[in-house]
C-alpha positions as CSV (number, residue, x, y, z in Angstrom):
1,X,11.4,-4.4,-7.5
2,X,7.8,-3.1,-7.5
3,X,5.4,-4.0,-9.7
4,X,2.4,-2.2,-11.1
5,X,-1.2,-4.1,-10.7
6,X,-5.1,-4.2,-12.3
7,X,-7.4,-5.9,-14.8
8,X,-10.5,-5.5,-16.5
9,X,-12.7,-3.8,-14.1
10,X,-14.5,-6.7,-12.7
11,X,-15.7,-4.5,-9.6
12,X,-15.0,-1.3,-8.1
13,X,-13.0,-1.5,-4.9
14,X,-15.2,-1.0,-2.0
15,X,-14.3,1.2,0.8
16,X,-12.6,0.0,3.8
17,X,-14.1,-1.5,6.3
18,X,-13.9,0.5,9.8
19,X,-14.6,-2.4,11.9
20,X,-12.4,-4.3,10.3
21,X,-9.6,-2.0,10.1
22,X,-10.3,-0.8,13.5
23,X,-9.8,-4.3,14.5
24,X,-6.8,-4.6,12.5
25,X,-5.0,-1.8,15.0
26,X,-5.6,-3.7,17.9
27,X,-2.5,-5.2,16.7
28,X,-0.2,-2.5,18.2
29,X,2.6,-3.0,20.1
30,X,1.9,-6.3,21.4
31,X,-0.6,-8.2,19.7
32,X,1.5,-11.2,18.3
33,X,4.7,-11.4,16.6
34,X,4.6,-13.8,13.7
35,X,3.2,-12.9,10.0
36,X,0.1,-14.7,10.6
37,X,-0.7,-12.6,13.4
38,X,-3.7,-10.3,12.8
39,X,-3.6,-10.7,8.8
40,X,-7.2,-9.3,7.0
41,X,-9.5,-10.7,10.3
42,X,-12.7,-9.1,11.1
43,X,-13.5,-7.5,13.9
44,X,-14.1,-9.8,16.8
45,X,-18.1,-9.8,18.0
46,X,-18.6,-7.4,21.1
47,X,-18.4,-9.7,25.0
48,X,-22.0,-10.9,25.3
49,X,-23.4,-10.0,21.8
50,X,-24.7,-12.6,19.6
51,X,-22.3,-13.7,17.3
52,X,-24.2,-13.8,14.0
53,X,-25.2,-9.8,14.6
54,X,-23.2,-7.5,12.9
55,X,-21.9,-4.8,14.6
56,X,-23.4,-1.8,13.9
57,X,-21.6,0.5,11.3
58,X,-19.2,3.5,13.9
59,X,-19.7,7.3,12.8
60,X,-16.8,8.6,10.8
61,X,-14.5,9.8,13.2
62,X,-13.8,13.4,13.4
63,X,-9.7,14.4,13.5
64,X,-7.5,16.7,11.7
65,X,-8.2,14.7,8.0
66,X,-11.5,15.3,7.6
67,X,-12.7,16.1,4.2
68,X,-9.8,13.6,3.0
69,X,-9.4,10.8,0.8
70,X,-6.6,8.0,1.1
71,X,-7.0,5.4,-1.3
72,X,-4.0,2.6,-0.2
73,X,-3.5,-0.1,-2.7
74,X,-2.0,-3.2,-1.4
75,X,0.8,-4.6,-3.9
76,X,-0.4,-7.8,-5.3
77,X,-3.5,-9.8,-4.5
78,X,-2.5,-13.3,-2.6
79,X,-4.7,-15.3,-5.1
80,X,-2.3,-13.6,-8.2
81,X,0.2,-16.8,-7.7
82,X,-3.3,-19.1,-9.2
83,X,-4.2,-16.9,-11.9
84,X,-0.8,-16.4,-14.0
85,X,-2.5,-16.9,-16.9
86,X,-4.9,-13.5,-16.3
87,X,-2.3,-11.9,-14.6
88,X,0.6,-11.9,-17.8
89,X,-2.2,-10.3,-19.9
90,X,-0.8,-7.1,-21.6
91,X,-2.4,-3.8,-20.5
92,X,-1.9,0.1,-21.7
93,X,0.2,2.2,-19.2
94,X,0.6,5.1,-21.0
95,X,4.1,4.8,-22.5
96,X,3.8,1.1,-23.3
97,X,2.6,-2.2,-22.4
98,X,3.1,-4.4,-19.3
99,X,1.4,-7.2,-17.5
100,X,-1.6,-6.6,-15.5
101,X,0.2,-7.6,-12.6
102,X,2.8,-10.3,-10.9
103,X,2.2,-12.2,-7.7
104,X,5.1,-10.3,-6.0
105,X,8.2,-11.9,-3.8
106,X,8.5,-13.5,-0.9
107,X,10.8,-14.0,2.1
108,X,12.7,-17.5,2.1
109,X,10.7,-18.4,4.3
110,X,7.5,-18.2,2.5
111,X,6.2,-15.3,3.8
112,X,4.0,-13.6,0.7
113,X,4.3,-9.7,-0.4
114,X,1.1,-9.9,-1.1
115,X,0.2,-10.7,2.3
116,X,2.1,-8.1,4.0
117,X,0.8,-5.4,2.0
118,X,-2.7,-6.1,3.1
119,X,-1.8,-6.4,6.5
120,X,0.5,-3.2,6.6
121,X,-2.5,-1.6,4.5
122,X,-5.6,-2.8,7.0
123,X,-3.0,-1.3,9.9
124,X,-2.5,2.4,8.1
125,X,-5.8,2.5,6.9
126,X,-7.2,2.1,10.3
127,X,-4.7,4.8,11.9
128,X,-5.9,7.3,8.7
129,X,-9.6,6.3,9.9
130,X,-9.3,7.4,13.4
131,X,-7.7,10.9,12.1
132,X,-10.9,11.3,10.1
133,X,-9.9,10.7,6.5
134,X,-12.3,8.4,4.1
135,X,-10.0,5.7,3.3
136,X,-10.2,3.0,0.4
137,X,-8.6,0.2,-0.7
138,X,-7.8,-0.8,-4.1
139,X,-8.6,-4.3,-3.4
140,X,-9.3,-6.1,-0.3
141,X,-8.1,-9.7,-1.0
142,X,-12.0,-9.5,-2.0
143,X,-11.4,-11.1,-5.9
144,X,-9.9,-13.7,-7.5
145,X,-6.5,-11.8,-8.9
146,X,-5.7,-8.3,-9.2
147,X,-6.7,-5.3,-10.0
148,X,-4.0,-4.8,-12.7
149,X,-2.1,-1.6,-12.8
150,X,-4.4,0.1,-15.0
151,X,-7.7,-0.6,-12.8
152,X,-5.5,0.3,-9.7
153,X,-4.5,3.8,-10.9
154,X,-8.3,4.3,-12.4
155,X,-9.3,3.6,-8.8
156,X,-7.7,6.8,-7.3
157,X,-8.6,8.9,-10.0
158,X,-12.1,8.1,-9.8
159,X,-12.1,8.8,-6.4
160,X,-10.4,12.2,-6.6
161,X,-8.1,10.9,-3.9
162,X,-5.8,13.9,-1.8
163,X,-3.0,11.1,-1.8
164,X,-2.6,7.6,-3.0
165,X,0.1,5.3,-1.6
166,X,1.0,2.0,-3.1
167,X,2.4,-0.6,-0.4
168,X,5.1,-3.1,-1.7
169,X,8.4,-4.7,-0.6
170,X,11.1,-5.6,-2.8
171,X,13.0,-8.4,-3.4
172,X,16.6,-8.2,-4.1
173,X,19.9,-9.3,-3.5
174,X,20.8,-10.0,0.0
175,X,22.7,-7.7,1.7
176,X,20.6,-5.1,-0.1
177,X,18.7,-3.0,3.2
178,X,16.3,-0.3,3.9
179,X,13.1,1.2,2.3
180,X,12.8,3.5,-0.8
181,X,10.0,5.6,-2.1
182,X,9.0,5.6,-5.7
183,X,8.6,9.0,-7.4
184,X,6.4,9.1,-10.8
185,X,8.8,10.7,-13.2
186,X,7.2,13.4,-15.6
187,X,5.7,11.1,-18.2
188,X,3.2,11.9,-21.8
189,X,2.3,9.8,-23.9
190,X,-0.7,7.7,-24.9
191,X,-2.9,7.5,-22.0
192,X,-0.4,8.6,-19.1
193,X,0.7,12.0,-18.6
194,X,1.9,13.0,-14.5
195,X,2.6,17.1,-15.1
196,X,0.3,17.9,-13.0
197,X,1.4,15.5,-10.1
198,X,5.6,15.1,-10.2
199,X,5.7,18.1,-7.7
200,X,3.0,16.8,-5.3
201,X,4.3,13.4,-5.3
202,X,7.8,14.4,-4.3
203,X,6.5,16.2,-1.7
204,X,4.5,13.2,-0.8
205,X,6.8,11.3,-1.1
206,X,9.9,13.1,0.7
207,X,7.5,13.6,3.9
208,X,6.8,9.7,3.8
209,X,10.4,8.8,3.8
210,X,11.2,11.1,6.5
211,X,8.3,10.0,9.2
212,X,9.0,6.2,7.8
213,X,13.1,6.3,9.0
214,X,11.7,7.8,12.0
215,X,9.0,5.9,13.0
216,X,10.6,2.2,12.3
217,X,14.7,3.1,12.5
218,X,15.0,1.6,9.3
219,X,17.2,3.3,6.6
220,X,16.9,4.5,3.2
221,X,18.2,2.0,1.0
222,X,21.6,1.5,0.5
223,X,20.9,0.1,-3.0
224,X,18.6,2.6,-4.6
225,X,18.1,6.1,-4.8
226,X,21.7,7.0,-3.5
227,X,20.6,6.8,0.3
228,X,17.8,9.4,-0.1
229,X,15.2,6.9,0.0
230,X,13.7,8.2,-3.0
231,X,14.0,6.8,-6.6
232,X,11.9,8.2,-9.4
233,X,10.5,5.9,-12.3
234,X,9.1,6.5,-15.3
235,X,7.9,2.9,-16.2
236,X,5.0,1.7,-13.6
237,X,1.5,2.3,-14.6
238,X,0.2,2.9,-11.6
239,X,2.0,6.2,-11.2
240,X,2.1,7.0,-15.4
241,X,-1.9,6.5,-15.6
242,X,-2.1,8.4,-11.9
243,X,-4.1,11.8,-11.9
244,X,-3.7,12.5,-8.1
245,X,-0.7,12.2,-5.9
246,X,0.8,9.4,-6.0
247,X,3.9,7.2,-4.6
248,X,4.9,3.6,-4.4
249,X,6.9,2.6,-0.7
250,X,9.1,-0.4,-0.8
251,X,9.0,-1.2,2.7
252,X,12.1,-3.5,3.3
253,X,14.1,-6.0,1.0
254,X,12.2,-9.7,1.7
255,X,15.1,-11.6,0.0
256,X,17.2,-10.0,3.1
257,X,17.7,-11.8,6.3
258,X,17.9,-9.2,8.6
259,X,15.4,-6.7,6.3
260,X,13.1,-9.8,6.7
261,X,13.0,-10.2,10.2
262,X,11.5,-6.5,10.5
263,X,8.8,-7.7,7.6
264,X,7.5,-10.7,9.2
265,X,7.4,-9.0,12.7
266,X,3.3,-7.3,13.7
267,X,5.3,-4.9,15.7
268,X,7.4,-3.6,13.1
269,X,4.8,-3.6,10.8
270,X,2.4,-1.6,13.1
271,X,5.7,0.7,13.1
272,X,6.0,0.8,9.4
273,X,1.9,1.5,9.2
274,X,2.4,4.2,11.5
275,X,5.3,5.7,9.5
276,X,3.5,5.8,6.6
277,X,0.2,7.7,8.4
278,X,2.2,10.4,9.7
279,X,4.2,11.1,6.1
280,X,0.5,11.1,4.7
281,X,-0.9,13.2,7.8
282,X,2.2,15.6,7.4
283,X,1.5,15.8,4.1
284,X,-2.1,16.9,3.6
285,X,-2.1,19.2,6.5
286,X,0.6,21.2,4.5
């Protein structure tokens, strides 16, 4: 199931890198196959320029999301697993307390949550680039653990993002298929209250779960959310301390053979990147 993430705030999360997003998409259709493939790289120097010169920053690009804020957070952080101790701390979400974050599952074969997140987020950052919106990431594999949940919401609030999406994948029973989008619920209490966002969310939310079925061919779940692909919760703290539109996607079920063999593929993840731009696009552009 997902799981919330952030800690003290140690740093702001800097903004994503266009080269290294940009370089990210070359992993389109054809750019490897196995879950190493293309994972967080940076952009590869340009033929006959010297190696230790960076290349120079690109102008925004100018597209139909101009004006527009994504901030993606990418479930987890791969160093989480080496820092339990920080990551069990308690932290305020609102209606309760929870840890600052978990380390996330994996496929049986190894194959980290955490790592697919950032690659699925470096790939759907770098579409939402090239349409013109100002893209950041909660964390960029950039710090030691986290954010925890609270940091994580805090991040999109602070920067007034249009949407937020939070990329995870679950890890359930086998046999248990398909993607589902989390829904805050309508939530008050301490610090956390969503009134203002339930009804953007959903939409948010519906539009992702429509262009994510038909961009990858993967089906809502067929073990939450009565095969809407939608499931609405009241207890994560990154959607209870959210301010802005905001929605969780579990992408596939890791614990799942078959759901696990779309996971660890680049070309199903450039799918499921995709998938997720055009709900976001389709979304903002009303």
């Amino acid at each position: 199931m997902p799981h919330d993430d952030s800690p003290p705030a140690t740093r702001r999360a800097r903004p994503l890198s266009v080269a290294a997003a940009l370089a990210a998409v070359c992993l389109t259709a054809g750019c490897g196959g196995g879950p190493e493939t293309g994972e967080a790289g940076a952009a590869s120097p340009r033929p006959g320029a010297d190696a230790a010169s960076p290349t120079p920053p690109r102008p925004p690009a100018k597209g139909p999301l101009t004006g527009r804020t994504v901030v993606i957070d990418p479930g987890h952080n791969p160093g989480n697993r080496d820092h339990t101790r920080e990551i069990n701390k308690q932290v305020d979400i609102g209606t309760g307390r929870k840890e600052c974050d978990t380390t996330g599952t994996a496929t049986n074969d190894g194959y980290a949550e955490a790592r697919f997140t950032l690659d699925v987020s470096h790939r759907l950052g770098a579409l939402l680039e090239a349409e013109g919106a100002r893209v950041r990431l909660t964390h960029d594999a950039d710090r030691p653990f986290g954010p925890c949940i609270d940091e994580r919401a805090r991040i999109g609030n602070e920067a007034k993002a249009d949407a937020v999406v939070s990329v995870h994948a679950d890890g359930s029973a086998v046999g248990n298929r398909g993607f589902h989008v989390i829904l805050p619920a309508g939530v008050e209490g301490g610090g956390a209250d969503t009134s203002k966002i339930v009804k953007s969310s959903a939409d948010l939310g519906a539009r992702i779960a429509e262009h994510f079925a038909r961009t990858t061919g993967s089906a809502p779940s067929n073990y939450i959310g009565g095969n809407t692909g939608l499931d609405t919760r009241d207890d994560l703290g990154g959607l209870n301390l959210s301010t802005v539109p905001k929605v969780f996607v579990e992408c596939g079920n890791m614990r799942d053979p078959k759901d696990a063999a779309l996971l660890t593929a680049a070309r199903w993840r450039q799918k499921a990147a995709q998938g997720l731009a055009d709900g976001i696009t389709s979304y903002l552009k009303g």
